[in-house]
Structure formats: structure tokens, C-alpha cells
Backbone as CSV, one residue per row, in Angstrom:
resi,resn,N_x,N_y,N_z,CA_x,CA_y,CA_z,C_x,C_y,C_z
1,UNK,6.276,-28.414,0.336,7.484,-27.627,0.243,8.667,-28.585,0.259
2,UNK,8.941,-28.903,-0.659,10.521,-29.847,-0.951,11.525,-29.109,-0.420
3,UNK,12.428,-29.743,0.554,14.071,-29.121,1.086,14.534,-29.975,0.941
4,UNK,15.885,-29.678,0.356,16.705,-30.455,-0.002,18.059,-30.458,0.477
5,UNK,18.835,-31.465,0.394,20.413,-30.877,0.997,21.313,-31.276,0.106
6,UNK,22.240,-30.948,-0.551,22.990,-31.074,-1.631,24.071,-30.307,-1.368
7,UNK,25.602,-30.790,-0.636,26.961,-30.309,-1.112,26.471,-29.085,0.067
8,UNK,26.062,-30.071,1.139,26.026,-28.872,2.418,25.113,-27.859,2.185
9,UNK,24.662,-28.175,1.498,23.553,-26.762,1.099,21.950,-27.412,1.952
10,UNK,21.298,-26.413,2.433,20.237,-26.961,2.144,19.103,-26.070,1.500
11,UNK,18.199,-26.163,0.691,17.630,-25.102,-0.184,16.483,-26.017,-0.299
12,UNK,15.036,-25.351,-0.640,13.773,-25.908,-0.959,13.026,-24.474,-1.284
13,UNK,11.676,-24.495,-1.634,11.118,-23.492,-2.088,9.450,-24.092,-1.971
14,UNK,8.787,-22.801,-2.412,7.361,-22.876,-1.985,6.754,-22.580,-3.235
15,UNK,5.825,-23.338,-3.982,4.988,-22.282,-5.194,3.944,-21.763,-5.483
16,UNK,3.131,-22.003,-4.184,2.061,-20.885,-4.238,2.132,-19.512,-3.543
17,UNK,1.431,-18.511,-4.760,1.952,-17.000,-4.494,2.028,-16.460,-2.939
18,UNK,3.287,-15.828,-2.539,4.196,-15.383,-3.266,4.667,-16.832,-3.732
19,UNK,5.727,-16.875,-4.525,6.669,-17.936,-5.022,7.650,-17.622,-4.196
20,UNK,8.709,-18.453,-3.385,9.751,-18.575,-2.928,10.636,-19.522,-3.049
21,UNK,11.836,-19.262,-3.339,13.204,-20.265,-3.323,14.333,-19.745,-2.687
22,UNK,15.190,-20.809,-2.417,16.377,-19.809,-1.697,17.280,-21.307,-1.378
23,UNK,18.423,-20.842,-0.547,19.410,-21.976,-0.136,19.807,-21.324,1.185
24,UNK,20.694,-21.821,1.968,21.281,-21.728,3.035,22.887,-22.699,3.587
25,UNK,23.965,-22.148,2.837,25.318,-22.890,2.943,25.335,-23.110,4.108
26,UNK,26.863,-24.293,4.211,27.372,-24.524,5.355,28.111,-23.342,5.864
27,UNK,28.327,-22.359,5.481,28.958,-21.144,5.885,27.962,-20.075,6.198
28,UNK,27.000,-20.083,6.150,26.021,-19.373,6.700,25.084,-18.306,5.529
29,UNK,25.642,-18.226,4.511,25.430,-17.503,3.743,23.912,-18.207,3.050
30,UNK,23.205,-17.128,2.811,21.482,-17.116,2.681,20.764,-16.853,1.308
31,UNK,20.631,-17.146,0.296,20.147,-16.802,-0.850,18.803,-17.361,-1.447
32,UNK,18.593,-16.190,-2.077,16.717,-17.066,-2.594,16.218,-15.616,-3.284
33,UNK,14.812,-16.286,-3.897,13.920,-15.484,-4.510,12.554,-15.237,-4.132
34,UNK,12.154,-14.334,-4.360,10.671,-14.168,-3.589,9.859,-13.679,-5.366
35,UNK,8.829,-14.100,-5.991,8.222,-13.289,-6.805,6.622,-13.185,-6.575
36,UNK,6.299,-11.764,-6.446,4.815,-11.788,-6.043,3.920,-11.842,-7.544
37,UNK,3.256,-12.222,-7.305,2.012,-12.195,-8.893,1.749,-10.901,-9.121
38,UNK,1.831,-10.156,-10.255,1.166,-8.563,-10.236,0.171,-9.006,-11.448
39,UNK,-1.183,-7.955,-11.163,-2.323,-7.888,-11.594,-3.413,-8.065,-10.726
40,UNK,-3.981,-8.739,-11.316,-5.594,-8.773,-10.641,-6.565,-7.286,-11.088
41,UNK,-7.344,-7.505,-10.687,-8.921,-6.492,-10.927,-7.824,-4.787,-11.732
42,UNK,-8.162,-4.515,-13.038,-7.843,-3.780,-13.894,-8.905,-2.742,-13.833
43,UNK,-10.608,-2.671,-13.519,-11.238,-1.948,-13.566,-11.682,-1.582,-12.146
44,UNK,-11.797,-0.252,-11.724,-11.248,0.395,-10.496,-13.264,0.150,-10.076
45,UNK,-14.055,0.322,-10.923,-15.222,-0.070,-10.252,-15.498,-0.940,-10.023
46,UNK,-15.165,-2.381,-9.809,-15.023,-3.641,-9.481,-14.163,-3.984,-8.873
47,UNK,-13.276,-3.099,-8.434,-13.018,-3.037,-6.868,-13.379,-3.339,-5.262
48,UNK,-12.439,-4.226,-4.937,-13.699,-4.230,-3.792,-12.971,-3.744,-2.780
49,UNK,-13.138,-2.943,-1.273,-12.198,-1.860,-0.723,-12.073,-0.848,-1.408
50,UNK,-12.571,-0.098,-1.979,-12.434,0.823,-2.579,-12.431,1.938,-1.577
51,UNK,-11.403,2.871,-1.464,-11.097,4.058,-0.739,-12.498,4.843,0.098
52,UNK,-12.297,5.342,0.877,-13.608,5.892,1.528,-12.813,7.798,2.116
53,UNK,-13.632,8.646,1.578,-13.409,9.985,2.520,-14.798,10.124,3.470
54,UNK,-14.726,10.111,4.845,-16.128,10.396,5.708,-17.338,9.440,5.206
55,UNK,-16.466,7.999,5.115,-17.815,7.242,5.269,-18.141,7.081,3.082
56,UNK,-17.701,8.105,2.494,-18.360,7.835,1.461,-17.677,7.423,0.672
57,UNK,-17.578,6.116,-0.538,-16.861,5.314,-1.540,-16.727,6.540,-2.572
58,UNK,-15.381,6.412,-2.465,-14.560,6.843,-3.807,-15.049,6.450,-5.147
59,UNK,-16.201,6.580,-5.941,-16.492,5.975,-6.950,-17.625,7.124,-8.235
60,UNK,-17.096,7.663,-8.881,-17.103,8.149,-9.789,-16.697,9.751,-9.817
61,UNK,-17.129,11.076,-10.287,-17.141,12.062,-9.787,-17.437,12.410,-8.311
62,UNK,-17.302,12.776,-7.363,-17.870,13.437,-5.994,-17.321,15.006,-5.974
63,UNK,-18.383,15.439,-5.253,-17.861,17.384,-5.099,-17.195,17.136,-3.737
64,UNK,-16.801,18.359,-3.239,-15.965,18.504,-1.862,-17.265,18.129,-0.765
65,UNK,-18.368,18.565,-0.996,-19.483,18.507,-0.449,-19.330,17.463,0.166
66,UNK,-19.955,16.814,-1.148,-20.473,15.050,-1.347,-20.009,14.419,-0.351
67,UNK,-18.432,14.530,-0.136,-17.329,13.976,0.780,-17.614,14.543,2.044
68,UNK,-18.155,15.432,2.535,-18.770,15.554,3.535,-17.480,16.678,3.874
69,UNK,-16.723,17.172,3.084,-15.616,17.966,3.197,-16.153,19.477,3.619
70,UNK,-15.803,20.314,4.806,-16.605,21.651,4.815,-15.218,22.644,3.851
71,UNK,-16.054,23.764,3.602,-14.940,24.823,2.834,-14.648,25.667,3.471
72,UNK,-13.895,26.466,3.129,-13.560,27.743,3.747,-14.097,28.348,3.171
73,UNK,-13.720,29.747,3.680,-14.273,31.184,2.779,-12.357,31.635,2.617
74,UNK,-12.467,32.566,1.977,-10.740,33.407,1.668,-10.455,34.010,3.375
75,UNK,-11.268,34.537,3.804,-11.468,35.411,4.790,-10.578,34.270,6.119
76,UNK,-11.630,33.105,6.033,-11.324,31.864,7.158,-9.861,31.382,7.361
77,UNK,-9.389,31.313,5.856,-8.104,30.700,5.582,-7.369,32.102,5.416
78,UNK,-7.664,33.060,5.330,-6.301,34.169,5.857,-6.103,34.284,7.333
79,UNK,-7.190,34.216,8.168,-7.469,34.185,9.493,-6.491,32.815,9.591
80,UNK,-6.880,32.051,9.741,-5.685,30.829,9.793,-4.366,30.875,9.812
81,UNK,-4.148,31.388,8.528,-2.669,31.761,8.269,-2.057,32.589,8.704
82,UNK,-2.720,33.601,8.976,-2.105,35.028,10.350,-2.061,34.483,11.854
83,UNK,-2.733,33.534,12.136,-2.738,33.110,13.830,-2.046,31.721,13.684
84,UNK,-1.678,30.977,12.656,-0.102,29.920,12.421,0.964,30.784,12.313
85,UNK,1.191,31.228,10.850,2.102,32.071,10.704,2.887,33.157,11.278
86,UNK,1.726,34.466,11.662,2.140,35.640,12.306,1.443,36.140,13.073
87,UNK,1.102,34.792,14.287,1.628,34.866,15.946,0.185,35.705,16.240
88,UNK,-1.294,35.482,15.015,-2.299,35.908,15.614,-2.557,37.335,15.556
89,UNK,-1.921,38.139,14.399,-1.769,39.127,14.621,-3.361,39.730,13.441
């Protein structure tokens, strides 16, 4: 990492990602650049971390099931919404 001092300044920078540069006057004042690399892995199945619901990888179709997700019935979720909403009635 080269720093340098030039005309009261002193400024240096870094170039492996992120990239950084910047300065720092004799007056206190602070300036620089930060640039992060964008890209990497384009195909989502060659992923690695790939998202998880209940344990199971996010990776192609899954049903609500699959995900280990339980359902309601209409009945369950009106029941719900009357004892949030209106106080259980």
C-alpha cells in the first residue's frame, strides 16, 4: 500500500478488491474511492450458499410441502383473522 505526502496531502491506496484510494489534507478534509468488483458465479445452480427454507436448498422447483411448509385450510385462516382482527369473536 503506497502513501504518499505531496503539498500536505497525504493520500495512498490499496488494489486488491475492494480497490481503494483517497487523500487526507492539512485541513482535515477526507477524500477517496472505494470500487467493489461486481460479478462472479452467473448460474444460480453453481452456487454455493444457496438459500435454505427448513433445512432444504432452494434449488429447482419445490412445493410448499417439500419446504416442510404446513398449510392452512380457509376455515384455519378465517379463525386466525377473527381472533387478530375481531378480538376472537
Amino acid at each position: 500500500m503506497p502513501i504518499k505526502q505531496i503539498d500536505g496531502k497525504i493520500s495512498g491506496s490499496i488494489s486488491s478488491p475492494p480497490s481503494m484510494s483517497g487523500s487526507l489534507s492539512r485541513n482535515g478534509n477526507l477524500s477517496g474511492n472505494i470500487s467493489m468488483p461486481v460479478g462472479g458465479e452467473k448460474n444460480y445452480e453453481r452456487l454455493s450458499h444457496k438459500p435454505r427454507i427448513n433445512g432444504v436448498e432452494l434449488i429447482g422447483d419445490k412445493s410448499i410441502e417439500a419446504l416442510g411448509v404446513e398449510t392452512l385450510t380457509n376455515m384455519e385462516i378465517k379463525s386466525i383473522f377473527d381472533n387478530v382482527f375481531k378480538g376472537g369473536i
